[in-house]
RODO-2510 file (C-alpha; in nm, 4 decimals, decimal comma):
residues 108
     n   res          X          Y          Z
     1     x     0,0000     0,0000     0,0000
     2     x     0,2954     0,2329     0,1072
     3     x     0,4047     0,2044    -0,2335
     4     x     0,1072     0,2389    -0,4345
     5     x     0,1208     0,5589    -0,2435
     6     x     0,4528     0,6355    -0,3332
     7     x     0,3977     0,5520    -0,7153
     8     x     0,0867     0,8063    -0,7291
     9     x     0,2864     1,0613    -0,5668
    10     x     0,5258     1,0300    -0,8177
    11     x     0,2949     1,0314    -1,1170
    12     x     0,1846     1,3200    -0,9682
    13     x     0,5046     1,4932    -0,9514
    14     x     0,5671     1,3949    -1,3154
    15     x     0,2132     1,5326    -1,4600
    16     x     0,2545     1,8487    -1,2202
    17     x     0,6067     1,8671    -1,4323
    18     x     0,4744     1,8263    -1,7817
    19     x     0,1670     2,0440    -1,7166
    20     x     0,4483     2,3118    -1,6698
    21     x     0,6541     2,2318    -1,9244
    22     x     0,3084     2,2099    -2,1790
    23     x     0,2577     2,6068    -2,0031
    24     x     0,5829     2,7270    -2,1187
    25     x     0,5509     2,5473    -2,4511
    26     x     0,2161     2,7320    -2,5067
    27     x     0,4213     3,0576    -2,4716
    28     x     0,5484     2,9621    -2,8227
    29     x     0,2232     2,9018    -3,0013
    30     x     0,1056     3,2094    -3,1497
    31     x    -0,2822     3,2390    -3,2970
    32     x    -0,3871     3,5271    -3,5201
    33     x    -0,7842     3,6507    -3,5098
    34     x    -0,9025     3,9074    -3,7640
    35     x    -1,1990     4,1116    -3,7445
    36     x    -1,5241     4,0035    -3,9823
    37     x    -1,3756     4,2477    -4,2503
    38     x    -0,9818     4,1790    -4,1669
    39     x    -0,9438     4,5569    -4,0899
    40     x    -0,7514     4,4328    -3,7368
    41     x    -0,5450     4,1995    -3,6786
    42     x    -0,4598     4,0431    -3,3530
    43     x    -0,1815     3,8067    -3,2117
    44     x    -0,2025     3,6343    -2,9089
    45     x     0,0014     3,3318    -2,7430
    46     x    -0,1898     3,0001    -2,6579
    47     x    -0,1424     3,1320    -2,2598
    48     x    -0,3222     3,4697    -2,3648
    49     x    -0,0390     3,7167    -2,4363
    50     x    -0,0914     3,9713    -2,7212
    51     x     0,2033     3,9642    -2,9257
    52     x     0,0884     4,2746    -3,1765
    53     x    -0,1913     4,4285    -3,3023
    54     x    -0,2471     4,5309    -3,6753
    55     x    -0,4854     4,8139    -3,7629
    56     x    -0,5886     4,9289    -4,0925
    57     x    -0,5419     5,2946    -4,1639
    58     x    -0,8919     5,3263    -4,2691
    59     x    -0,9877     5,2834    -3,9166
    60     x    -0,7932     5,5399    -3,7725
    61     x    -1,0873     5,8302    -3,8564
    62     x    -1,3385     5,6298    -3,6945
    63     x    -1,2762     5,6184    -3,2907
    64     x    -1,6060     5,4597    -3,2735
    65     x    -1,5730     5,1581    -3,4885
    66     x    -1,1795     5,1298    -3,4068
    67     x    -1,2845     5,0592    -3,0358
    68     x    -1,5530     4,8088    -3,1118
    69     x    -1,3644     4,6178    -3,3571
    70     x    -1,0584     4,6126    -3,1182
    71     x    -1,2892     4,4896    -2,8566
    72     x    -1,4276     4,1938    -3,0470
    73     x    -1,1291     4,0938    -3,2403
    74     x    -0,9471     4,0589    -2,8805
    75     x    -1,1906     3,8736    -2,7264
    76     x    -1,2063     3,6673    -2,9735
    77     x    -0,8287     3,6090    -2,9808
    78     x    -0,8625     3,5619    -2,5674
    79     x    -1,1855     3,2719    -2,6445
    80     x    -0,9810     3,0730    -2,8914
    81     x    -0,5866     3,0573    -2,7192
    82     x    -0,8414     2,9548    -2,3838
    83     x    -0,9648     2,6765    -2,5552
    84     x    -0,6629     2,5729    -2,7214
    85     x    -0,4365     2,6648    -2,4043
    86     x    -0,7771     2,4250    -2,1522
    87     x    -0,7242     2,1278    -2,4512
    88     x    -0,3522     2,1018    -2,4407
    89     x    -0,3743     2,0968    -2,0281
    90     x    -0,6143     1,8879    -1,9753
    91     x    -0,4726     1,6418    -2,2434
    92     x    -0,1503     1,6706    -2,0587
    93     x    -0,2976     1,6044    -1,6963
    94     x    -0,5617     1,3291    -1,8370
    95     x    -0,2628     1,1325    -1,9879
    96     x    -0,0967     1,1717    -1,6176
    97     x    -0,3894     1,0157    -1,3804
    98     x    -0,5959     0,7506    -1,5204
    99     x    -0,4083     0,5337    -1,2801
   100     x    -0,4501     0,7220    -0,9881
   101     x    -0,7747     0,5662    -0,8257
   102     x    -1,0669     0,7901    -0,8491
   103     x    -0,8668     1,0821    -1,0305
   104     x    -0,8933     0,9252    -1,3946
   105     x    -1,2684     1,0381    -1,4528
   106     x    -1,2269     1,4060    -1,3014
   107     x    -1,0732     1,4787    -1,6982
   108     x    -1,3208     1,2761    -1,9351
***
């Protein structure tokens, strides 16, 4: 029993370790949303760091639009490096505990 315990705490060490590793790898991935007419263009990391932001000159007379567009086009650069940045994690920690009694099903 003693080492059953052992073996889990050590699988758990290991996913705890590529969980972090996957986090810093994430840093790397970069994901580019445009705005419904492709008048801004946003960067963002997988872990939800904008890299740049690229905005027509068209919109620069229009504070109005400028601002609404930025809003959406972010948010929806922040939506999809979640969902790609939840995936890869949960992937990562799902791989790590199906053996661990009871933990397996907490990721399905």
């Amino acid at each position: 029993m003693f080492g059953d315990m052992m073996g889990m705490m050590g699988k758990l060490k290991e996913t705890q370790e590529k969980v972090e590793a996957t986090k810093q790898r994430l840093h790397t991935v970069l994901l580019e949303e445009k705005s419904s007419d492709d008048l801004i263009a946003v960067t963002i990391t997988a872990n939800r760091t904008i890299k740049s932001i690229a905005i027509d000159d068209s919109l620069l007379n229009d504070k109005e639009q400028l601002e609404d567009l930025l809003i959406s086009t972010i948010n929806k650069a922040i939506a999809t490096a979640t969902k790609i940045s939840e995936a890869e994690l949960a992937a990562v920690a799902k791989e790590g505990m199906p053996n661990i009694p009871g933990m397996g099903s907490l990721f399905k």
